[in-house]
Backbone as ProteinMPNN parsed JSONL, in Angstrom:
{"seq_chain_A": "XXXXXXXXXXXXXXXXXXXXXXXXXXXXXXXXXXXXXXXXXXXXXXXXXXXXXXXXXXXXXXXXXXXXXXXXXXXXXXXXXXXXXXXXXXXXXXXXXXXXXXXXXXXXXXXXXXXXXXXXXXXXXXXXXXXXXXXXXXXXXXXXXXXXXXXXXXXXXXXX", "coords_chain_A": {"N_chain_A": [[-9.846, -4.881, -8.451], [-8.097, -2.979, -5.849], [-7.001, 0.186, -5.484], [-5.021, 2.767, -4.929], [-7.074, 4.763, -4.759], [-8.908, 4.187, -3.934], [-9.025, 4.676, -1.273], [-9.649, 6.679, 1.906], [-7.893, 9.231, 3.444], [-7.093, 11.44, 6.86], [-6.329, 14.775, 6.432], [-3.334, 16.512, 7.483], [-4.543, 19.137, 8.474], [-7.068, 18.574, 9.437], [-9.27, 17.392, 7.392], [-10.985, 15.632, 5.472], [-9.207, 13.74, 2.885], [-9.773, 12.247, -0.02], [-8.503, 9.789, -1.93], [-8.705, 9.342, -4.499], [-7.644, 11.671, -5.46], [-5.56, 12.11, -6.456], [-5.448, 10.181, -8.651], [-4.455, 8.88, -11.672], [-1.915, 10.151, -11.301], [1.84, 9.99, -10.321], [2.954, 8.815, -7.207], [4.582, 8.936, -4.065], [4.635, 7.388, -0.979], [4.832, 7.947, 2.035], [6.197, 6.795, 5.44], [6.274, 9.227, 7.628], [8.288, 11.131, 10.363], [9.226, 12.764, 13.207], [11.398, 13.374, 14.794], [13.489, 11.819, 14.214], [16.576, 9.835, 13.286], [16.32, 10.154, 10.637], [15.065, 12.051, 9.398], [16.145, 14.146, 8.083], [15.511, 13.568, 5.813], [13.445, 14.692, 4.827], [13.894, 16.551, 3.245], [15.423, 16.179, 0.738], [12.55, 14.567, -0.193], [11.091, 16.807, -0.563], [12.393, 18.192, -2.513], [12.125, 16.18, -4.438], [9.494, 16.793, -4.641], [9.089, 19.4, -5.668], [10.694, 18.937, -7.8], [9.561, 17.231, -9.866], [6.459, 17.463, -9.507], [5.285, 19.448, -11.283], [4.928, 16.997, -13.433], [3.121, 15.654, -12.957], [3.271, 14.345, -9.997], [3.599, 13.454, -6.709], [4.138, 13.46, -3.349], [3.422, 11.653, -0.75], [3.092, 12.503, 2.677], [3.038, 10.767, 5.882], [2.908, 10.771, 9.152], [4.37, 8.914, 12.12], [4.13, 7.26, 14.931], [5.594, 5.099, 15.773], [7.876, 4.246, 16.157], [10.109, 4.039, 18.195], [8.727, 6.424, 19.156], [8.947, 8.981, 17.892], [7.496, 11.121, 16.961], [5.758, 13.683, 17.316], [2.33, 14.794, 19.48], [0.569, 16.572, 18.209], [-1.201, 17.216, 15.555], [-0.903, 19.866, 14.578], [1.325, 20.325, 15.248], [3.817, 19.045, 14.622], [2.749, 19.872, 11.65], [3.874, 22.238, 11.7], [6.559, 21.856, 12.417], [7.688, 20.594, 10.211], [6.926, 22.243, 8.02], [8.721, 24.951, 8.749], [11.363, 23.733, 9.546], [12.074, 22.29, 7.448], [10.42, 23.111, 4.88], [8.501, 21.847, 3.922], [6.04, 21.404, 1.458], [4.491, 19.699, 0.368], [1.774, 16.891, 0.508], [0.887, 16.357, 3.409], [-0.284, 14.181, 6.426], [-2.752, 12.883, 9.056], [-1.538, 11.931, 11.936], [-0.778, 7.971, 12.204], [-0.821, 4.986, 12.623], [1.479, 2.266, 11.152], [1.569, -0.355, 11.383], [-0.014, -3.219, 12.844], [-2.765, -3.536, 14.451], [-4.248, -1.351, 14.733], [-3.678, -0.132, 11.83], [-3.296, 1.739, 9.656], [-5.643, 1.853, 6.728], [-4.67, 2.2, 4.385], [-1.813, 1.571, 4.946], [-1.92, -0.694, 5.204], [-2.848, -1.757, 2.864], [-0.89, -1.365, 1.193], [1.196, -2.667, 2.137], [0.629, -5.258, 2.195], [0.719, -5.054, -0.537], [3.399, -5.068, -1.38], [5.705, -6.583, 0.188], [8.609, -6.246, 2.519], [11.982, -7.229, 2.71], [12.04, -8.957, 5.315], [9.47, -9.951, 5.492], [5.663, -8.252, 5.274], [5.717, -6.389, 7.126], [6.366, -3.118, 8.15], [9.46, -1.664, 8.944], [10.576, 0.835, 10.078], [11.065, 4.281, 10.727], [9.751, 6.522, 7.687], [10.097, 4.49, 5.369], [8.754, 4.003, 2.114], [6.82, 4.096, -0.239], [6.117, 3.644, -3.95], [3.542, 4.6, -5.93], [2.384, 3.491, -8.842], [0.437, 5.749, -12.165], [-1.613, 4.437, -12.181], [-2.416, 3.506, -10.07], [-1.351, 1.384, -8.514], [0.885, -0.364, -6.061], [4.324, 0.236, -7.006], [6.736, -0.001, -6.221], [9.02, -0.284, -3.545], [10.758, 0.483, -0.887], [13.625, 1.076, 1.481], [14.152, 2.59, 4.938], [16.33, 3.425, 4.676], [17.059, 4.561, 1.897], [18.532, 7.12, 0.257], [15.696, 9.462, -0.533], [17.271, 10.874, -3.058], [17.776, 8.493, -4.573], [15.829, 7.094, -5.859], [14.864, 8.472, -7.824], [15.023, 8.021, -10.54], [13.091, 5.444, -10.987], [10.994, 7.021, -10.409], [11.126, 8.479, -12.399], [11.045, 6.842, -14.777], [8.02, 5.897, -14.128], [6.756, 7.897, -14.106], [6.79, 8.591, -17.269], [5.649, 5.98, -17.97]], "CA_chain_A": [[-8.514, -4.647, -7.918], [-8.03, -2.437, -4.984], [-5.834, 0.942, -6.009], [-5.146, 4.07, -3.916], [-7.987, 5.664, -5.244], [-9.804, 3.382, -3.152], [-8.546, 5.168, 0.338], [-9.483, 8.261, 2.469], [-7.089, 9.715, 4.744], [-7.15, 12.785, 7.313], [-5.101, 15.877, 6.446], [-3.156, 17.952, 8.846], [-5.348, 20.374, 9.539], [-8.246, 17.723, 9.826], [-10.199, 17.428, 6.204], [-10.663, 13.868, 5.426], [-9.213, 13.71, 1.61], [-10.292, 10.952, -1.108], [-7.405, 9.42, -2.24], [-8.681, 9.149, -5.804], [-7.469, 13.125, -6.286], [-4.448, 10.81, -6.956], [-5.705, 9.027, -10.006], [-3.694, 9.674, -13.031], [-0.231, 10.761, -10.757], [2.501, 8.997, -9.459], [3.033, 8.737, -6.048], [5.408, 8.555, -2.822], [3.846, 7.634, -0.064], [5.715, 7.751, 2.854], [6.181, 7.06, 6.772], [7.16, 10.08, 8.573], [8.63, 10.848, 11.777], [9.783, 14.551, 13.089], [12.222, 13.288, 15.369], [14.582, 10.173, 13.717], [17.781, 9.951, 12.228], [16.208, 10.2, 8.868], [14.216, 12.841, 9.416], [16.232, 15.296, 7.241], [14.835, 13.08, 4.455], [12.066, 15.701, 4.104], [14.809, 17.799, 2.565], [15.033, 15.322, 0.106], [11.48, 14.613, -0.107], [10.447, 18.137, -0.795], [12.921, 18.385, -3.605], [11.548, 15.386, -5.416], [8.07, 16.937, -5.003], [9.008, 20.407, -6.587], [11.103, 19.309, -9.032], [8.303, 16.681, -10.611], [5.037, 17.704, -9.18], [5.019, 19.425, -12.783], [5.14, 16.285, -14.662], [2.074, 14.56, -12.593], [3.658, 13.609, -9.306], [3.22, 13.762, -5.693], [5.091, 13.304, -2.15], [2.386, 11.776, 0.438], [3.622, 12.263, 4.077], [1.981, 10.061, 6.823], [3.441, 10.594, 10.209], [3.855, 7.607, 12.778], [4.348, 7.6, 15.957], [5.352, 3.433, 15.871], [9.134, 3.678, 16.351], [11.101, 4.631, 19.244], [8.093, 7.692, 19.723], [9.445, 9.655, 17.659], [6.923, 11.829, 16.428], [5.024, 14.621, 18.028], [1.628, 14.559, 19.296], [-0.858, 17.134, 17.67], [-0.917, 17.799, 14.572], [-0.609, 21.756, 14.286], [2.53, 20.601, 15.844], [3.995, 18.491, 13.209], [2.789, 20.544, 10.539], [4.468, 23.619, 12.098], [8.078, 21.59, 12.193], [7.645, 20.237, 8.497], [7.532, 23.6, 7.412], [9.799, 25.862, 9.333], [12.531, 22.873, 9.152], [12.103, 21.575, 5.71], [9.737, 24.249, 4.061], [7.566, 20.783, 3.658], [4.449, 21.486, 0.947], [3.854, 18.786, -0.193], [0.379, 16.712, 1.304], [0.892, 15.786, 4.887], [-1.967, 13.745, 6.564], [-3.065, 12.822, 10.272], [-0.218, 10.768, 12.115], [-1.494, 7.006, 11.449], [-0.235, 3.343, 12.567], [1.507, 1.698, 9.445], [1.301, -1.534, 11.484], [-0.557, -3.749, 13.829], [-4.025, -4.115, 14.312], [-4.949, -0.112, 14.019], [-2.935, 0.338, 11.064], [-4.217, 2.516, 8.859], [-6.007, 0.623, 5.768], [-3.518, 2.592, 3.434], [-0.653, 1.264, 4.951], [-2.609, -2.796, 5.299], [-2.412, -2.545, 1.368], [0.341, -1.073, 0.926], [2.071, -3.506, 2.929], [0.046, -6.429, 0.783], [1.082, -5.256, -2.518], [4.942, -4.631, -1.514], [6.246, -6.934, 1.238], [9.652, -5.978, 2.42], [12.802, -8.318, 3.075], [11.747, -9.521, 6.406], [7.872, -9.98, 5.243], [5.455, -6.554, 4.996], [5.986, -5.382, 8.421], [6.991, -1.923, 7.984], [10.286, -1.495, 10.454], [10.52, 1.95, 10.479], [10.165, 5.339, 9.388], [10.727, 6.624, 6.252], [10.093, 3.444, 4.929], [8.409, 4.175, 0.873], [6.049, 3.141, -1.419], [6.047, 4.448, -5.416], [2.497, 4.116, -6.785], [2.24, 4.838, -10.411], [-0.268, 6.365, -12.436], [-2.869, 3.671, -11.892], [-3.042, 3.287, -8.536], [-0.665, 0.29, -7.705], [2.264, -0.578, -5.736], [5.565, -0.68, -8.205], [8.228, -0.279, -5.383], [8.758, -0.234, -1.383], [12.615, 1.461, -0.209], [14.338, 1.224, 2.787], [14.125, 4.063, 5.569], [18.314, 4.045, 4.251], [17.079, 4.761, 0.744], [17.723, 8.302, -0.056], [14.775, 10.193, -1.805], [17.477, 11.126, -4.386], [18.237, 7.096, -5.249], [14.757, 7.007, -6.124], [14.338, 9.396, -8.976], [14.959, 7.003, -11.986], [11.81, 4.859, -10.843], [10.099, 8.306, -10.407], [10.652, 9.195, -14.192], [10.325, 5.29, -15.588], [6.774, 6.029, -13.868], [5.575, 9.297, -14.841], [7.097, 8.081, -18.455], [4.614, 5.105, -18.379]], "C_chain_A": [[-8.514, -3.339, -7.118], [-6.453, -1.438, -5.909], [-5.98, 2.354, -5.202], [-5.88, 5.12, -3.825], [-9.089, 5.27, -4.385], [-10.121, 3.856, -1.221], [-9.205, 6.424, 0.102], [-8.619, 8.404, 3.446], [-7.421, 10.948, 5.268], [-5.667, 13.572, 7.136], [-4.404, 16.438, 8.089], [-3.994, 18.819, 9.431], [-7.008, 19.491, 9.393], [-9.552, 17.516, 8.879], [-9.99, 15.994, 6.001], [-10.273, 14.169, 3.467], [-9.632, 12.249, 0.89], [-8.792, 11.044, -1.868], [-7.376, 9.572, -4.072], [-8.22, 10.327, -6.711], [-6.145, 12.822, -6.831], [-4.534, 10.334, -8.267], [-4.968, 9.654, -10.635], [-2.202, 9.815, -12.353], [0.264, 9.46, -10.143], [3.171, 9.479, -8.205], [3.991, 8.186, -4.8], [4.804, 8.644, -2.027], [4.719, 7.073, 1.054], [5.593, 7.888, 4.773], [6.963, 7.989, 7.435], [7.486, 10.157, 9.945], [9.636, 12.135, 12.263], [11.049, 14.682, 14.1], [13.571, 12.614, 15.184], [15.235, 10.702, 13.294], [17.405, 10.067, 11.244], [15.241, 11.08, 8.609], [14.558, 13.948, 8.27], [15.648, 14.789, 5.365], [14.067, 13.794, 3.799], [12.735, 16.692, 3.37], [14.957, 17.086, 0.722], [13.909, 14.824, -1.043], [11.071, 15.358, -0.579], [11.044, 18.192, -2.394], [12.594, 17.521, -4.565], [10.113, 15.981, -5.914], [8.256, 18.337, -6.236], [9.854, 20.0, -7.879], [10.013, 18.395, -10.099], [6.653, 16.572, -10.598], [4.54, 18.326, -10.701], [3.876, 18.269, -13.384], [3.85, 15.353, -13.742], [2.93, 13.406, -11.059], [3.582, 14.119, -7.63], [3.909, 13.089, -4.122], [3.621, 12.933, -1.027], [3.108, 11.51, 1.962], [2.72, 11.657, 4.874], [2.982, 10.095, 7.799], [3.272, 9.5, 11.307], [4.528, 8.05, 13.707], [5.305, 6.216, 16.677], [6.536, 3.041, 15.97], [9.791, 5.003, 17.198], [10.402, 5.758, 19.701], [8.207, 9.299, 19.787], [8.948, 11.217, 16.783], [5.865, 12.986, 17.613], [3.617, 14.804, 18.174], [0.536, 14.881, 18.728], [0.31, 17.282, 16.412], [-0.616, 18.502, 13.947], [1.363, 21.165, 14.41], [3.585, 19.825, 14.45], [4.257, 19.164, 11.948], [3.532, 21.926, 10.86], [6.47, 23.186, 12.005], [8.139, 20.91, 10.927], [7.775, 21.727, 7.914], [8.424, 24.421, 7.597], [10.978, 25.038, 9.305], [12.679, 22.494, 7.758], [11.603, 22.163, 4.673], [9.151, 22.608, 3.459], [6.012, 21.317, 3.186], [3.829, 20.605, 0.372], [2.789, 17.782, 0.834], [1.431, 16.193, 2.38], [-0.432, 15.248, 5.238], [-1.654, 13.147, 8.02], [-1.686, 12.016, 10.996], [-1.182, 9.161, 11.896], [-0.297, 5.928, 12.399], [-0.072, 2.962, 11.126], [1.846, 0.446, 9.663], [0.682, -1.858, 12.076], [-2.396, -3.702, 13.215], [-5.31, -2.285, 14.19], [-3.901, 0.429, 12.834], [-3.65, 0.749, 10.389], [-4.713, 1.678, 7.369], [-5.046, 1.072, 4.385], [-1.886, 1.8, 3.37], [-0.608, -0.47, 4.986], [-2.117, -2.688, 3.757], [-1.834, -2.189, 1.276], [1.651, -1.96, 1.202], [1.769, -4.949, 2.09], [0.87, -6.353, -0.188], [2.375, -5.302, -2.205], [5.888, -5.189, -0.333], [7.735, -6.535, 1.32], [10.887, -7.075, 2.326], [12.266, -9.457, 4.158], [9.885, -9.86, 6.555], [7.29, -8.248, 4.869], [5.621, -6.157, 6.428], [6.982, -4.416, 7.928], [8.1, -2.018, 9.283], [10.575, -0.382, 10.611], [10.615, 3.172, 10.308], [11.071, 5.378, 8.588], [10.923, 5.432, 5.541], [8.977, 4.337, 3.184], [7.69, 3.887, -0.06], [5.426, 4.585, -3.1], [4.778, 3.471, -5.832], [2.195, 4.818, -8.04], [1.059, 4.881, -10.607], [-2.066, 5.371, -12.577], [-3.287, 2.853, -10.98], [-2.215, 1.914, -8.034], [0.775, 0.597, -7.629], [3.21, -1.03, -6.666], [6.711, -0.428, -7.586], [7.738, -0.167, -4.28], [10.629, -0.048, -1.863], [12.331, 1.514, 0.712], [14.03, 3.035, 3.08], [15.788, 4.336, 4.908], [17.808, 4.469, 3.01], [16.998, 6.489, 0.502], [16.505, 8.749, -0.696], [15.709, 10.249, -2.968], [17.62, 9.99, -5.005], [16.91, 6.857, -6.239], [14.25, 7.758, -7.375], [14.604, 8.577, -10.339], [13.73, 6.266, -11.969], [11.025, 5.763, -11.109], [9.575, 8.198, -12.334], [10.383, 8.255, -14.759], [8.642, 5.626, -15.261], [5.814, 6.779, -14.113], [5.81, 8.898, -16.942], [5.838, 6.822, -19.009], [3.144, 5.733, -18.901]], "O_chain_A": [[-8.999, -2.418, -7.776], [-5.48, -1.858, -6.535], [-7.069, 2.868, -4.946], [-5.673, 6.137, -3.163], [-10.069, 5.982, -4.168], [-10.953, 3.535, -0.373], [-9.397, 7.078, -0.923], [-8.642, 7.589, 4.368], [-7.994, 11.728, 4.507], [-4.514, 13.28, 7.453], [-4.83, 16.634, 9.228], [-4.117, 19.151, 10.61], [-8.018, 20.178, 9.237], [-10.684, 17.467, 9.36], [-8.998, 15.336, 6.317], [-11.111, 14.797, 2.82], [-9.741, 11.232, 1.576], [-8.168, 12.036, -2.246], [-6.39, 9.823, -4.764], [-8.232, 10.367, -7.941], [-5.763, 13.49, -7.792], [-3.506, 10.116, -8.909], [-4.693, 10.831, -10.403], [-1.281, 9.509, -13.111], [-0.285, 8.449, -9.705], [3.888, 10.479, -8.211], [4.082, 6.968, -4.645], [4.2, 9.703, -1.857], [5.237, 5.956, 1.022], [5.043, 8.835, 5.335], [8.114, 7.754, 7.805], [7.022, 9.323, 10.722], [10.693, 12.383, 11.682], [11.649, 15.744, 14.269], [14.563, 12.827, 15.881], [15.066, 11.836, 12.845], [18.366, 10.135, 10.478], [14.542, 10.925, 7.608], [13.689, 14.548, 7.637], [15.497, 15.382, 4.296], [13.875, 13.758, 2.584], [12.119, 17.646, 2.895], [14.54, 17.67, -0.278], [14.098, 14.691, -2.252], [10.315, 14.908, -1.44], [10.279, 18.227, -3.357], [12.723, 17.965, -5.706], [9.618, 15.834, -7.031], [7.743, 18.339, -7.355], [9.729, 20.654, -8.915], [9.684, 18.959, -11.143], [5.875, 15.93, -11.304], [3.574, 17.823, -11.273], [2.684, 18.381, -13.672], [3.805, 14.169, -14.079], [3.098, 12.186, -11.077], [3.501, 15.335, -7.46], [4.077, 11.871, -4.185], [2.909, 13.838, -0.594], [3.588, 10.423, 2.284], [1.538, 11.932, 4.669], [4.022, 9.508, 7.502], [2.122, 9.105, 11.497], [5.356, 8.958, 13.63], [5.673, 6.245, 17.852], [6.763, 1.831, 15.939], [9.92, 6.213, 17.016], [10.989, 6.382, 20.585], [7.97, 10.219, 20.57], [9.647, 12.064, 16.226], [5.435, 12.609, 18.703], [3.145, 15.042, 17.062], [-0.404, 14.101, 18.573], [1.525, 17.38, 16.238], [-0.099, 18.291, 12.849], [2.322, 21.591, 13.766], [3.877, 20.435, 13.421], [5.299, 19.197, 11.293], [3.668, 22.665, 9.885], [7.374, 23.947, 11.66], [9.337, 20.667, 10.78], [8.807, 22.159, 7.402], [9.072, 24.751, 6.604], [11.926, 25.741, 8.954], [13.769, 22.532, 7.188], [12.084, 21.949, 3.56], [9.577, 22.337, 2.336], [5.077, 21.581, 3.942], [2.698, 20.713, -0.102], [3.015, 17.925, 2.036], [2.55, 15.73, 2.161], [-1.481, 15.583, 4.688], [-0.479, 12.899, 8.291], [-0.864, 11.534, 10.216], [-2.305, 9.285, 11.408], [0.855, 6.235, 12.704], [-0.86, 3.121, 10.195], [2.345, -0.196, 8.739], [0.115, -0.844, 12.485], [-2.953, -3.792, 12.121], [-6.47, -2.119, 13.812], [-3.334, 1.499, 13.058], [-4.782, 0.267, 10.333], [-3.934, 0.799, 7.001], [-4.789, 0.265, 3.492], [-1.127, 1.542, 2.436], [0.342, -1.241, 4.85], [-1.167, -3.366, 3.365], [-1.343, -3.223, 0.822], [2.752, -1.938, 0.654], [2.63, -5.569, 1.466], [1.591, -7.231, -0.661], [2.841, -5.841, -3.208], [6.757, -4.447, 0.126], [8.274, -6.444, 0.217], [10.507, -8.015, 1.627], [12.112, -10.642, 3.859], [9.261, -9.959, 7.611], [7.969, -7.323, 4.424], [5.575, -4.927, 6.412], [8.082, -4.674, 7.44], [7.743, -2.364, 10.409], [11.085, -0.342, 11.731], [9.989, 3.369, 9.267], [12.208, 4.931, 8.437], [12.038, 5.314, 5.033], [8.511, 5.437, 3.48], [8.258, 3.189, -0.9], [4.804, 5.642, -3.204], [4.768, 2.254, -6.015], [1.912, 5.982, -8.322], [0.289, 4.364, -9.797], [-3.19, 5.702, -12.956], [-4.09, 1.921, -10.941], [-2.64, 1.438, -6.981], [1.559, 1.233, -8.332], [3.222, -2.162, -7.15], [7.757, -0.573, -8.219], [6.572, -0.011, -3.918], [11.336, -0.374, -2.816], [11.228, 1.844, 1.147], [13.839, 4.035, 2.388], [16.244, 5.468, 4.744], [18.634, 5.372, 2.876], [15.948, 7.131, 0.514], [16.363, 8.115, -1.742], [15.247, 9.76, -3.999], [17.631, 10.163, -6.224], [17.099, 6.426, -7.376], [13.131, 7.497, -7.819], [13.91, 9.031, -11.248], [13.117, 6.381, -13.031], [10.233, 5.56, -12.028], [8.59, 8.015, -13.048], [9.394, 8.398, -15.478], [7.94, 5.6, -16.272], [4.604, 6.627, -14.282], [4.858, 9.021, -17.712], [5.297, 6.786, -20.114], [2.241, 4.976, -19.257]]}, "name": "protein", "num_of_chains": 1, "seq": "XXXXXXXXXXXXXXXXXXXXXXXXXXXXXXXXXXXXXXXXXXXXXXXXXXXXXXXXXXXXXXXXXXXXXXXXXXXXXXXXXXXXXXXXXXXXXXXXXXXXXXXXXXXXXXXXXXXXXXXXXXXXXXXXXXXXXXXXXXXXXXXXXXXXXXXXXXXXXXXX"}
C-alpha cells in the first residue's frame, strides 16, 4: 500500500525532502496560491500548525500555479510573501501541478485515495488533504473549507 512516506518533494529553497520525515504525524497537505481569494487561508493554516504541531502534526504547503495564474514564479519569491504576509513556518515546497499529465506524483495519489464531488480533479487552490498518522488519505475539503472547520478531524486523528 502506497502512503506518503512513499513521496519526495522539493522545498523552497531547493532540498529535495523524503516524505517519510512524516511517518508517525498527521498531516495537511495543501494547494497553495499567493494571489486567490483564499489566500488569507494561510492565516488560518499557520494557526492550525502552531497550535498542534506539538501534538504530532504538520501543515504541508504546495504552491500551484494551475488556476487563473495565480501564483508567483520563483520560489525565493513565494517564500518571501508567505512569510512577511502570513508569518508562514510551516513546510512549504517547490510550486508543483496538482493536475494533468505533470502533476506532481503526490498530488496523482492524493487525488486516487480522495476523489472530490465532481471526480479527483483538483478545481482549485486551497483544495486539502488530512493524512493521518499512517500515511493515508482520511479527508479532502473544499478550497471554501476554512482551516478552522477542520480542527475536529485534526484531533480525531492525532487521537488515533
Amino acid at each position: 500500500m502506497t502512503t506518503l512516506g512513499d513521496f519526495t518533494a522539493r522545498s523552497l529553497d531547493g532540498h529535495d525532502v523524503d516524505l517519510s520525515a512524516y511517518d508517525d504525524k498527521v498531516v495537511l497537505i495543501v494547494n497553495t496560491a499567493s494571489q486567490c481569494g483564499f489566500t488569507p487561508q494561510y492565516k488560518g493554516l499557520q494557526e492550525l500548525h502552531d497550535t498542534f504541531a506539538p501534538q504530532g502534526f504538520d501543515v504541508l504547503g504546495f504552491p500551484c500555479d494551475q488556476f487563473g495564474n495565480q501564483e508567483f514564479s520563483e520560489d525565493a519569491e513565494i517564500a518571501g510573501f508567505c512569510e512577511k504576509n502570513f508569518g508562514v513556518t510551516f513546510p512549504m515546497f517547490s510550486k508543483v501541478d496538482v493536475n494533468g499529465a505533470q502533476a506532481h506524483p503526490v498530488f496523482q495519489w492524493l487525488r486516487k485515495q480522495k476523489g472530490g464531488l465532481l471526480g479527483d480533479k483538483i478545481r482549485w487552490n486551497f483544495t486539502k488533504f488530512l493524512v493521518g498518522r499512517d500515511g493515508t488519505v482520511i479527508g479532502r475539503y473544499a478550497p471554501t473549507t476554512p482551516p478552522s472547520k477542520i480542527t475536529g478531524d485534526i484531533e480525531k486523528a492525532l487521537a488515533s
